[in-house]
C-alpha positions in Angstrom: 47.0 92.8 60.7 50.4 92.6 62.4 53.3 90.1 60.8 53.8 87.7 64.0 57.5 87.1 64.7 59.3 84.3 63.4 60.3 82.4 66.4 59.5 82.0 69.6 61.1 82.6 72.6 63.2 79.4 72.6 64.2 80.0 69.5 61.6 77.6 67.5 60.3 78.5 64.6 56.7 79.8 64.7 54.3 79.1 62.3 52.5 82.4 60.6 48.9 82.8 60.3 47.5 82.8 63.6 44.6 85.0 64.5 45.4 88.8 65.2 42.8 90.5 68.7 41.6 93.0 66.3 40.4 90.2 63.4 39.1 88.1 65.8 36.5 90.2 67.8 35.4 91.2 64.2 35.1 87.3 63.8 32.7 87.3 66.5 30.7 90.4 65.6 30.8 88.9 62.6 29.3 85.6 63.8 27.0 87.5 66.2 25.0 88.9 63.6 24.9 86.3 61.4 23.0 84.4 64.0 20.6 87.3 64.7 19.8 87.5 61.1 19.5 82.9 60.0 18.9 82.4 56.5 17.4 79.3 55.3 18.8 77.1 52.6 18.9 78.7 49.2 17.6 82.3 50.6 20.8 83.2 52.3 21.6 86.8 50.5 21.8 89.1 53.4 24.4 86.4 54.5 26.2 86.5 50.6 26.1 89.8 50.7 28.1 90.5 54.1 30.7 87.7 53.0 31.5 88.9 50.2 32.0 92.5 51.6 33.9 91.9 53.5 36.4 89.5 51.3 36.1 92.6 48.8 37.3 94.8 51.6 40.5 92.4 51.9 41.3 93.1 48.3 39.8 89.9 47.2 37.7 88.7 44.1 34.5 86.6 45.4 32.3 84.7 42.5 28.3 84.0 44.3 27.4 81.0 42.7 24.7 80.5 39.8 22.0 80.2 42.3 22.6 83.7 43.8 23.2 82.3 47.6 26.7 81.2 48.2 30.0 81.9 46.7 33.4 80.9 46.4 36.7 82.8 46.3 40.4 81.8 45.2 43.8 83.5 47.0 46.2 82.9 45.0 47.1 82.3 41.3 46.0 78.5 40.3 46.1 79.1 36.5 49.8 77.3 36.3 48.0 74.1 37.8 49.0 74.0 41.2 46.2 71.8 42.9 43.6 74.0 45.3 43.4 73.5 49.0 39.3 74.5 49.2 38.0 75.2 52.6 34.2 74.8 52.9 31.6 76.6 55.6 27.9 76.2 54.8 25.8 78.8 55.7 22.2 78.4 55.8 20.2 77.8 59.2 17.1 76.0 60.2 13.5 76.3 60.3 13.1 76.0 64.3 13.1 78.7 67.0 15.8 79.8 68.8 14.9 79.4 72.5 18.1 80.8 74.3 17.4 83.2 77.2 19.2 85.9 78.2 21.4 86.2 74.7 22.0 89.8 73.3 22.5 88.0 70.3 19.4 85.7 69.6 17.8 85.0 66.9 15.6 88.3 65.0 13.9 86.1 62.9 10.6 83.8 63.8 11.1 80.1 63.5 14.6 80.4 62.5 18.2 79.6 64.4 21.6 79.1 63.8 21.4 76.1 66.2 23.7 74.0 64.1 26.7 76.1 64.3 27.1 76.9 60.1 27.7 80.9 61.7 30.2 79.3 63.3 31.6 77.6 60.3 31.2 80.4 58.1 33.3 82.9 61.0 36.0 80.4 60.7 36.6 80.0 57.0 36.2 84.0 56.1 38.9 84.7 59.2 41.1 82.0 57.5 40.7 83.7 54.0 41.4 86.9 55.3 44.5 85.6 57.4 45.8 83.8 54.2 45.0 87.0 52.0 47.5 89.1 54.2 50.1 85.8 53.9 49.8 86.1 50.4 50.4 89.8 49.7 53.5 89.1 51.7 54.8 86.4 49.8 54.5 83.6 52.1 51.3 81.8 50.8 53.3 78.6 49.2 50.4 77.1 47.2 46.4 78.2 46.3 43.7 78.2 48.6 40.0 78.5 47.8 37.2 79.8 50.6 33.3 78.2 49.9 31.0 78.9 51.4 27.7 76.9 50.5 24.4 77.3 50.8 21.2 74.9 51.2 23.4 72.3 53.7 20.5 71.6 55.6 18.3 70.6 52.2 18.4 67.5 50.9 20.8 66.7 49.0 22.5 69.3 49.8 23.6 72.0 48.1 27.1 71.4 47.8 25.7 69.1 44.6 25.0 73.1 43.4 28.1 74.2 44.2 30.4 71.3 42.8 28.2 72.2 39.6 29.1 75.9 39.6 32.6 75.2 39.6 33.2 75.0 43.5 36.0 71.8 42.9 37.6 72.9 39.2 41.1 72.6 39.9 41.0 71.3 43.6 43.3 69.1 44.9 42.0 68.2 48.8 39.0 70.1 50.9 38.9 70.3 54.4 35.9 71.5 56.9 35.0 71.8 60.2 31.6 70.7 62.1 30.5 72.0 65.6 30.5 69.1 68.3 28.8 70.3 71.5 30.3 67.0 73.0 34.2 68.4 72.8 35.3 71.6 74.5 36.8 74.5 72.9 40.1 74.2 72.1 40.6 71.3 70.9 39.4 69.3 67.7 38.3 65.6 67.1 39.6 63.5 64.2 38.8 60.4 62.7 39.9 58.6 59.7 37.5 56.8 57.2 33.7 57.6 57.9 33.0 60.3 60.2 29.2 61.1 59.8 26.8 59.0 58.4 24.2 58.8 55.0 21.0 60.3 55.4 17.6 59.6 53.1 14.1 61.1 53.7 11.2 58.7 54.0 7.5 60.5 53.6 4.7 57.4 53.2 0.9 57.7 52.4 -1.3 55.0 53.9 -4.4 55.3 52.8 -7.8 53.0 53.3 -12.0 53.6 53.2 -12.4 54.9 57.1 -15.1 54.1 58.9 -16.1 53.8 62.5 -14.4 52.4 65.2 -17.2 50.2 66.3 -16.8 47.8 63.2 -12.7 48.1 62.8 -12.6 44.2 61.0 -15.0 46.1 58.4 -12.4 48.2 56.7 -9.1 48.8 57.2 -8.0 50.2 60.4 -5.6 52.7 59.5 -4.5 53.6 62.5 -3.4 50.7 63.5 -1.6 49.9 60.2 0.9 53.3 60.7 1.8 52.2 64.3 2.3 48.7 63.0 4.5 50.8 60.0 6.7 52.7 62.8 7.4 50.3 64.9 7.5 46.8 62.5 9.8 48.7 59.2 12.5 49.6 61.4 12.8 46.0 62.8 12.3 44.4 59.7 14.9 46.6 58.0 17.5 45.9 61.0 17.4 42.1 60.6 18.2 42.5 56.5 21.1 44.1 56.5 24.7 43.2 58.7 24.0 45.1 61.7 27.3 46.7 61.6 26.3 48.8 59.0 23.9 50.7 61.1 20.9 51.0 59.2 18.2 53.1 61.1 14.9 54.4 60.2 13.7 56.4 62.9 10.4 58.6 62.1 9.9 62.5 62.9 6.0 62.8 62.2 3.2 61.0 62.2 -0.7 62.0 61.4 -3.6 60.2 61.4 -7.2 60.8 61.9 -9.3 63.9 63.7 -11.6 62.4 65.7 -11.4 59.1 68.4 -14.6 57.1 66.7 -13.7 57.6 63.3 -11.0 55.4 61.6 -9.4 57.9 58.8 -9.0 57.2 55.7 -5.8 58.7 54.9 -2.4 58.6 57.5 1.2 60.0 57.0 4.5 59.2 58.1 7.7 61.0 57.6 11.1 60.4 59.1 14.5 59.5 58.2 16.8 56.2 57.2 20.4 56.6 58.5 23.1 54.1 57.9 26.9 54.2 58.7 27.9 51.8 56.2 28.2 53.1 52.2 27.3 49.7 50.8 24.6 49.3 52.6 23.5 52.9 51.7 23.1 51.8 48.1 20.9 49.3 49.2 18.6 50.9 51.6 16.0 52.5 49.4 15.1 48.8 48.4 15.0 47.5 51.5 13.0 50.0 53.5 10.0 50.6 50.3 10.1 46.3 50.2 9.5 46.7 54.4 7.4 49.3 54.1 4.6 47.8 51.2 4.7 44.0 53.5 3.9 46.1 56.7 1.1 47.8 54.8 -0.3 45.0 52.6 -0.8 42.8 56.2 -3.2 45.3 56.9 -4.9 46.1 53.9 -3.7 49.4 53.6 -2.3 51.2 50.2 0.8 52.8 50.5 2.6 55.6 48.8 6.0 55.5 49.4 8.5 58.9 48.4 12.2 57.9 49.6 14.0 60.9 48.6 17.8 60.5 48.5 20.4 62.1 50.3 23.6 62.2 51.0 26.4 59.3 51.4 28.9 59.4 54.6 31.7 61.9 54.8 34.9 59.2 54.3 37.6 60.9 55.8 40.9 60.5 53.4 44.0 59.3 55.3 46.7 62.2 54.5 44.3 64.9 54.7 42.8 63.9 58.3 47.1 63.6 58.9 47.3 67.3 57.4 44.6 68.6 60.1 46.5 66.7 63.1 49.5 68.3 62.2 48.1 71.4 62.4 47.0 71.2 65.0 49.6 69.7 66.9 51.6 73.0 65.0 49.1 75.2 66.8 48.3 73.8 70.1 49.9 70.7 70.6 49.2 66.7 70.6 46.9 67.5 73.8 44.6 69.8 71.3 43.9 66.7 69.2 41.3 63.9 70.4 39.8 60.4 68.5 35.8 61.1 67.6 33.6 58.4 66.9 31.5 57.8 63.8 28.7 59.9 64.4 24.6 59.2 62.5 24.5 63.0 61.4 23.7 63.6 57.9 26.5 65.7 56.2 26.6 66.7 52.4 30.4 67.4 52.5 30.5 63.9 51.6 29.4 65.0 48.4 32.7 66.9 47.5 34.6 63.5 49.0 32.9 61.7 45.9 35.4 64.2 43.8 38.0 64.7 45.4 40.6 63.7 48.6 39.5 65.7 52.0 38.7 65.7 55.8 35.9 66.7 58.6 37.1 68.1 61.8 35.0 68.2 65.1 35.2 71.5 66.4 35.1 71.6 70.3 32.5 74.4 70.7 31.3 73.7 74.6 32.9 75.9 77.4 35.2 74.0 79.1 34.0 72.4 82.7 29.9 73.3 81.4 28.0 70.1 82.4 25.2 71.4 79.9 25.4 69.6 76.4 23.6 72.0 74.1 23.2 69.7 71.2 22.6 70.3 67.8 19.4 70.9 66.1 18.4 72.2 68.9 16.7 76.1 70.2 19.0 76.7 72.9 22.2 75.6 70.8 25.3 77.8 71.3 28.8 78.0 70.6 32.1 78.8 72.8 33.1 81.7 70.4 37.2 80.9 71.4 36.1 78.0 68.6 36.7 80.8 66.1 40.2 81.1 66.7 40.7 77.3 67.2 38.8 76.9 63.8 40.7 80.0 62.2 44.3 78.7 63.3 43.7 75.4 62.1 43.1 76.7 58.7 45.7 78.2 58.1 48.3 76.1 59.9 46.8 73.5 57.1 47.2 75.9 53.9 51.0 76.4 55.5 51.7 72.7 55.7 49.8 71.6 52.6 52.7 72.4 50.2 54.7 70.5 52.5 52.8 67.3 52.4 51.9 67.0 48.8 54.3 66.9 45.6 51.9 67.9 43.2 
């Protein structure tokens, strides 16, 4: 990798660390076959493997973590006490098909995709690492900076609960990471302080009753009609018992019940999540819904079986370290890069790491600027303006630079 000069033109000072041509189509070779080869959570090891390669390549000294997907890596000596600036990518994908058309670089794997953008997030924080590792061999990496990548993002509750137990946070003083938002264009980044995404919980409920036929419904219990009355009566009930600021949200994702149209079943299933924008509120939802759910089924005789499995709180975005990621941005690309992002009802287990220590969530503009099509997340034809690589990589290690300027211990 070249040293970039030390001024510009004008005579300004430039900040080092920005993103070499030759690193950065590796980035997106990189990136490219990560996506053809998605790895769910907890079974990432081709993906391990070809991260820590490559950081080995660089010189470096990667640790995979206990469970033997993910792994974490330090540049820089931290053993004096100097505080850690971790940067986080997660790196598993998810269970649906990728659906894009027309893309050399699809998916090679059944029922599996990349369509939330953690290839993207993984491209960025390995180019920052190996950015940083050239930086430090020349002297002009001021304080410690660890690279984790995590696995099991997508698996309630997350696997950055692993991670923190293997060690991910020892001597960390603030984490920063970056999510893809198909909503901003590449280029430039969204920031919010406080809560940026939202808790999550999974909800799976068992109705269950004696069946019968259809002809004599007052007979038994009507079972079908006791999980529509669940979906549509538990989320209203649960929206008038809590402030409605605080956005709590159950909103189901399955529903089965019954085989045949003159047979009432004796056995129904729901499944969905509860969402909910306010951390208070959070504590109290698993309460709240199961107290919703057992009235709705009681009212119509039906025994329920209720399996709220928590997840993960909001990601609170810490004042000074969403100020470190504006101003490096602004040191990268100017105030015109930066944009406000509202609170959005994602699910992120970042948060979890917030619960430790002091960080930040960026948006990531991944849509190609003037394209009218939205490709949202979770979603088979989900793709990524690659140019978010070097937004994502520069951003990085602008932050690393200015850290040691913005903190006295």
């Amino acid at each position: 990798m070249s040293r970039e000069s030390e001024a510009d033109p004008s005579g300004e000072a430039v900040l080092p660390g920005t993103l070499p041509e030759a690193l950065r189509a590796e980035l997106v070779a990189f990136r490219r076959d990560m996506h053809m080869h998605p790895e769910l959570g907890n079974q990432e090891f081709r993906t391990t493997a070809a991260i820590k390669e490559r950081l080995e390549k660089a010189g470096l000294k990667p640790r995979v973590l206990a469970g033997g997907t993910g792994l974490i890596c330090d540049i820089g000596d931290w053993s004096d006490g100097t505080p850690v600036l971790a940067m986080r990518a997660d790196i598993d994908a998810l269970p649906i098909p990728d659906t894009k058309a027309d893309c050399t670089y699809r998916s090679t794997v059944p029922d599996r995709a990349h369509a939330c953008g953690h290839d993207v997030h993984t491209a960025v924080v390995l180019g920052a690492g190996l950015v940083l590792a050239d930086l430090h061999r020349e002297g002009r990496l001021p304080r410690p900076v660890r690279l984790i990548f995590q696995p099991a993002e997508e698996v309630l509750p997350g696997g950055a609960a692993d991670a923190i137990e293997d060690g991910a946070l020892e001597g960390v003083g603030r984490i920063i990471a970056v999510h893809c938002d198909p909503r901003v264009d590449a280029g430039l980044i969204g920031l919010r302080e406080g809560a940026i995404t939202s808790a999550c919980d999974r909800l799976e409920i068992s109705l269950g009753g004696p069946g019968g036929h259809t002809a004599r419904p007052h007979l038994t219990t009507d079972l079908v009609t006791a999980a529509a009355r669940v979906v549509v009566d538990v989320p209203a009930l649960v929206g008038r018992r809590v402030d409605t600021r605080a956005g709590l949200a159950v909103t189901w994702g399955r529903i089965d019940c019954g085989h045949a149209p003159n047979v009432i079943p004796q056995h129904a299933e729901l499944s969905g999540t509860v969402r909910c924008l306010d951390l208070e509120a959070w504590r109290q939802a698993p309460d709240l819904v199961v107290a919703a759910i057992d009235e709705v089924a009681n009212l119509h005789r039906a025994k329920s079986e209720i399996n709220y499995v928590r997840g993960v709180p909001p990601v609170v975005n810490d004042t000074d370290v969403t100020g470190l990621l504006r101003d490096a941005m602004v040191a990268r690309r100017g105030e015109e890069a930066v944009e406000s992002t509202e609170q959005s009802l994602g699910g992120e287990d970042f948060s979890w790491y917030l619960e430790r220590v002091p960080g930040a969530m960026a948006r990531l503009g991944v849509r190609t600027p003037g394209e009218r099509t939205v490709r949202d997340l979770h979603q088979g034809d989900f793709d990524a303006d690659e140019h978010a690589i070097t937004v994502g990589v520069e951003l990085f290690t602008a932050a690393a630079l200015l850290d040691a300027t913005t903190r006295t211990v």
